[in-house]
MARBA-3410 file (N, C-alpha, C, O; in Angstrom, 1 decimal):
71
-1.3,-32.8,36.9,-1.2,-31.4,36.4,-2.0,-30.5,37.3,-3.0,-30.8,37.9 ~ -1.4,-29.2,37.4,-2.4,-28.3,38.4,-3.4,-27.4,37.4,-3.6,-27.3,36.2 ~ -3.7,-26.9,38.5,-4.7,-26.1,37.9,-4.3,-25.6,36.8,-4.4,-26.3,35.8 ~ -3.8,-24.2,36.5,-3.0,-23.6,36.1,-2.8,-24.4,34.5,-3.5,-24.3,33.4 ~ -1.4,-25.2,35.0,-1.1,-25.9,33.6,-1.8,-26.8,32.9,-1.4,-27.6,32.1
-3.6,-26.5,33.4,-4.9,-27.2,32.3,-5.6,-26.0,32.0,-6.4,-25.9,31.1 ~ -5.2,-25.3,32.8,-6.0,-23.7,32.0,-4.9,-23.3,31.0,-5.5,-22.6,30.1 ~ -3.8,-23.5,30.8,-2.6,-23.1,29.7,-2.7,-23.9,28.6,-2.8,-23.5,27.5 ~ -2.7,-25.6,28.8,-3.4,-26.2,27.7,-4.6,-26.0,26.8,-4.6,-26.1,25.5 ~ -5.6,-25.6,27.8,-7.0,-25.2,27.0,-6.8,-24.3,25.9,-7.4,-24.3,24.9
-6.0,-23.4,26.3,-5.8,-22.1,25.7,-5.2,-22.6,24.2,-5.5,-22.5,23.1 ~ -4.1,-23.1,25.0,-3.5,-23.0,23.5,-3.9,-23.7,22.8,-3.8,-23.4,21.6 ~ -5.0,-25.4,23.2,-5.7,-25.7,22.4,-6.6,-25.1,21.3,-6.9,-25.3,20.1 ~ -7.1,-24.2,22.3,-8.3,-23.7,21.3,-7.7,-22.3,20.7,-8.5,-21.7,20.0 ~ -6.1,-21.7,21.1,-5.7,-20.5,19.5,-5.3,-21.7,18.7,-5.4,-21.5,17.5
-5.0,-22.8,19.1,-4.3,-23.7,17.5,-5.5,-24.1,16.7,-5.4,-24.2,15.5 ~ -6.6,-24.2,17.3,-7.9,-24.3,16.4,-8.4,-23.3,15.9,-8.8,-23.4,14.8 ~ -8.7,-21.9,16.6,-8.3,-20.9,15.7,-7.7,-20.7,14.9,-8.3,-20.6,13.8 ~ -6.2,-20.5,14.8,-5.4,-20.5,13.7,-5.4,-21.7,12.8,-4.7,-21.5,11.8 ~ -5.8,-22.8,12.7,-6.0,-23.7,11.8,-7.4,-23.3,11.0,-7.5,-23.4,9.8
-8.5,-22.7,12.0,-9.5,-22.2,11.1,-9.0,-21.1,10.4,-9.0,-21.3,9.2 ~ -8.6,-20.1,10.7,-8.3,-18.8,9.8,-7.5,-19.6,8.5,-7.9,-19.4,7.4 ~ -6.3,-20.6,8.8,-5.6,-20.9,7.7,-6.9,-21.6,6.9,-6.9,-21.3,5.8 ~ -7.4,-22.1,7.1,-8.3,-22.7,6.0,-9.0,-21.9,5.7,-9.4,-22.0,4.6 ~ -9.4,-21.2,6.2,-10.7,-20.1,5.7,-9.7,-19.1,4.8,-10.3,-18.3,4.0
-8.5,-19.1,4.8,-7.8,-18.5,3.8,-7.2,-19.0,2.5,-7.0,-18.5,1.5 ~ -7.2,-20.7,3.2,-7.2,-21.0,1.9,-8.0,-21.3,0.8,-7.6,-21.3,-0.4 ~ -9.0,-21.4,1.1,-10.4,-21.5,0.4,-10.9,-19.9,-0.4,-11.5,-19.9,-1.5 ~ -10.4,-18.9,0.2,-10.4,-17.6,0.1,-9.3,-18.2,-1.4,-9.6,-18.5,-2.6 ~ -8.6,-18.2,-1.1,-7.3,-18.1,-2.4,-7.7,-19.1,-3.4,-7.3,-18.9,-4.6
-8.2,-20.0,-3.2,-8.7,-20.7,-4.4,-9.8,-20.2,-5.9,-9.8,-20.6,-7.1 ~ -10.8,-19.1,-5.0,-11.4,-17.8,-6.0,-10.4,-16.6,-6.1,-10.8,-15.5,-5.8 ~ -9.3,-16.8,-6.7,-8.7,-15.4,-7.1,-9.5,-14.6,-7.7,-10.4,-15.1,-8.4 ~ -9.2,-13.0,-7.4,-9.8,-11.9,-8.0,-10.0,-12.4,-9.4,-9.8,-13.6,-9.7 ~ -10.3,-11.5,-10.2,-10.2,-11.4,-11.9,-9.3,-10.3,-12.2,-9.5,-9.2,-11.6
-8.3,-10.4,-13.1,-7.5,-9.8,-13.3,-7.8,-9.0,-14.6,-8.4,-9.5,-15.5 ~ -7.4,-8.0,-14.6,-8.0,-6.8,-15.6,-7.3,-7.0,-16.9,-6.2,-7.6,-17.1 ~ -8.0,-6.5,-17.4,-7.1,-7.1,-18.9,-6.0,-6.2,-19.3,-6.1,-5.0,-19.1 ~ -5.1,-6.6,-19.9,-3.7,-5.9,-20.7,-3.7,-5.0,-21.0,-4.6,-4.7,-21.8 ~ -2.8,-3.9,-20.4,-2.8,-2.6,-21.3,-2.1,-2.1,-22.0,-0.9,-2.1,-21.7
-2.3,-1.6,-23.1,-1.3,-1.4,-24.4,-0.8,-0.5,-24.3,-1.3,0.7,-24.1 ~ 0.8,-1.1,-24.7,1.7,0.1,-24.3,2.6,0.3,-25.6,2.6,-0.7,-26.5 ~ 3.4,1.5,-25.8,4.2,1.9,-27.1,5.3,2.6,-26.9,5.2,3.6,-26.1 ~ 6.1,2.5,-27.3,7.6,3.5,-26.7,7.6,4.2,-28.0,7.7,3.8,-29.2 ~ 7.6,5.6,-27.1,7.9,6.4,-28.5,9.0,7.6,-28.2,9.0,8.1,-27.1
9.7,7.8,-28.9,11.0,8.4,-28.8,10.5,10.3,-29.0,11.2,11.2,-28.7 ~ 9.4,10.4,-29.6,9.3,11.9,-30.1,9.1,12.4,-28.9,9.5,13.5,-28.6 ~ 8.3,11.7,-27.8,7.6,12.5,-26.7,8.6,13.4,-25.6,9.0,12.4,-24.9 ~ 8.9,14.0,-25.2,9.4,14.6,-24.0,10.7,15.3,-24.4,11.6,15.5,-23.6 ~ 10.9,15.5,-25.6,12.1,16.1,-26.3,12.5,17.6,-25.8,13.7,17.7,-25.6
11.7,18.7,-25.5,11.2,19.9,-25.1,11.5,19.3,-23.5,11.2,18.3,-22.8 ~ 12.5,20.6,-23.2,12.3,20.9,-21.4,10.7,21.4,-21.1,10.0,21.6,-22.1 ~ 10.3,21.5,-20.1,8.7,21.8,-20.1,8.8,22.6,-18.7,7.8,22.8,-18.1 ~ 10.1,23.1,-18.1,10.0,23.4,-17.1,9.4,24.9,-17.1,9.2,25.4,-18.3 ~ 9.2,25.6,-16.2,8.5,26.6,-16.1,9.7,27.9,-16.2,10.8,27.6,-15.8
9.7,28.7,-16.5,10.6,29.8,-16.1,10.9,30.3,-15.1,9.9,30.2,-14.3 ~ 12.2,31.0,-14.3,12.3,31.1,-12.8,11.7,32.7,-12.5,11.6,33.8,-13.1 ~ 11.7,32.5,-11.9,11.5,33.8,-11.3,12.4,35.6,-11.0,13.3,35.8,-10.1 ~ 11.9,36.3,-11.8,13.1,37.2,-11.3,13.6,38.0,-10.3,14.7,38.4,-10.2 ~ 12.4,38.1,-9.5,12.5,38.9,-8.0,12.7,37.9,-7.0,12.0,36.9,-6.9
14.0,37.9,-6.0,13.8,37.2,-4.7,12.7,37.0,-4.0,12.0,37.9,-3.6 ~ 12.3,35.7,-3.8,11.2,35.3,-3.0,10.9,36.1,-2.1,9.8,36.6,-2.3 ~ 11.6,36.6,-0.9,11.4,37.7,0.3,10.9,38.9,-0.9,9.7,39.1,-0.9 ~ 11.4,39.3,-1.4,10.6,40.8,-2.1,9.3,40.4,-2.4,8.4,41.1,-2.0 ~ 9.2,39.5,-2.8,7.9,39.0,-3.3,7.2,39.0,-2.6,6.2,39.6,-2.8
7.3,38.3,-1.4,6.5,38.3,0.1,6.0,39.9,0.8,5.0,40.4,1.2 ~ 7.3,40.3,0.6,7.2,41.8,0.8,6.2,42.5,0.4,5.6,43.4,1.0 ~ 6.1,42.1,-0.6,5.0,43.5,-1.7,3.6,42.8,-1.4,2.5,43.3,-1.2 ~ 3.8,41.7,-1.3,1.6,41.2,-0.8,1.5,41.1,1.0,0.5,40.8,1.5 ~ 2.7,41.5,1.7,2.2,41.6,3.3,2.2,43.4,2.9,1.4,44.0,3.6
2.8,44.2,2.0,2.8,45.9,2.1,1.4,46.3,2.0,1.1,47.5,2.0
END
Protein backbone atom coordinates (compact mmCIF):
# COMPACT_ATOMS: atom_id res chain seq x y z
CA UNK A 1 0.00 0.00 0.00
CA UNK A 2 1.40 3.61 -0.56
CA UNK A 3 1.65 6.13 1.43
CA UNK A 4 -1.37 7.85 0.80
CA UNK A 5 -3.76 4.80 1.06
CA UNK A 6 -2.34 4.23 5.00
CA UNK A 7 -2.97 7.78 5.68
CA UNK A 8 -6.81 7.23 4.16
CA UNK A 9 -7.14 4.06 6.38
CA UNK A 10 -5.95 5.76 9.53
CA UNK A 11 -8.49 8.26 8.97
CA UNK A 12 -11.26 6.50 8.54
CA UNK A 13 -10.20 4.28 11.31
CA UNK A 14 -10.22 6.66 13.78
CA UNK A 15 -13.89 8.75 12.37
CA UNK A 16 -15.36 5.02 12.86
CA UNK A 17 -14.12 5.14 16.37
CA UNK A 18 -15.44 8.40 16.81
CA UNK A 19 -18.69 7.72 15.59
CA UNK A 20 -18.96 4.51 17.58
CA UNK A 21 -18.05 6.64 20.62
CA UNK A 22 -20.67 9.43 20.01
CA UNK A 23 -23.17 6.41 19.32
CA UNK A 24 -22.59 5.12 22.71
CA UNK A 25 -22.17 8.13 24.54
CA UNK A 26 -25.74 8.58 23.12
CA UNK A 27 -26.90 5.72 24.04
CA UNK A 28 -26.18 5.88 27.56
CA UNK A 29 -27.53 9.51 27.30
CA UNK A 30 -31.04 7.87 26.39
CA UNK A 31 -31.18 5.41 28.94
CA UNK A 32 -31.69 8.56 31.71
CA UNK A 33 -34.76 10.06 29.91
CA UNK A 34 -35.88 13.52 30.99
CA UNK A 35 -38.84 13.39 33.55
CA UNK A 36 -41.82 14.09 32.08
CA UNK A 37 -44.19 16.66 33.54
CA UNK A 38 -47.21 15.62 34.74
CA UNK A 39 -50.87 15.68 32.99
CA UNK A 40 -52.72 18.52 32.28
CA UNK A 41 -56.37 18.72 32.73
CA UNK A 42 -58.28 19.49 30.12
CA UNK A 43 -62.32 20.15 29.60
CA UNK A 44 -64.35 20.90 26.50
CA UNK A 45 -66.77 23.34 26.95
CA UNK A 46 -69.19 24.42 24.42
CA UNK A 47 -70.22 27.96 26.24
CA UNK A 48 -66.83 29.48 25.50
CA UNK A 49 -66.22 31.56 22.29
CA UNK A 50 -69.98 31.92 21.28
CA UNK A 51 -69.54 36.00 20.90
CA UNK A 52 -67.49 37.28 17.76
CA UNK A 53 -64.73 39.25 19.75
CA UNK A 54 -63.50 40.89 16.83
CA UNK A 55 -62.75 44.53 17.07
CA UNK A 56 -64.81 47.06 15.11
CA UNK A 57 -63.49 48.38 11.62
CA UNK A 58 -62.57 51.48 11.09
CA UNK A 59 -64.39 54.33 9.53
CA UNK A 60 -61.88 56.63 7.80
CA UNK A 61 -59.59 55.21 5.03
CA UNK A 62 -56.25 54.31 6.33
CA UNK A 63 -54.42 57.08 3.93
CA UNK A 64 -56.66 59.88 5.71
CA UNK A 65 -55.70 58.66 8.79
CA UNK A 66 -52.07 58.84 7.92
CA UNK A 67 -52.85 62.13 6.66
CA UNK A 68 -54.13 63.82 9.67
CA UNK A 69 -50.87 62.64 12.08
CA UNK A 70 -48.09 63.51 9.18
CA UNK A 71 -50.57 67.32 8.98
Amino acid sequence: MDRIEVTGVGVALVGHAALLAALAFGLTMAANPPAVPEAMEVSFVEEVGLTAAAPEPANEPAAAARALVMG
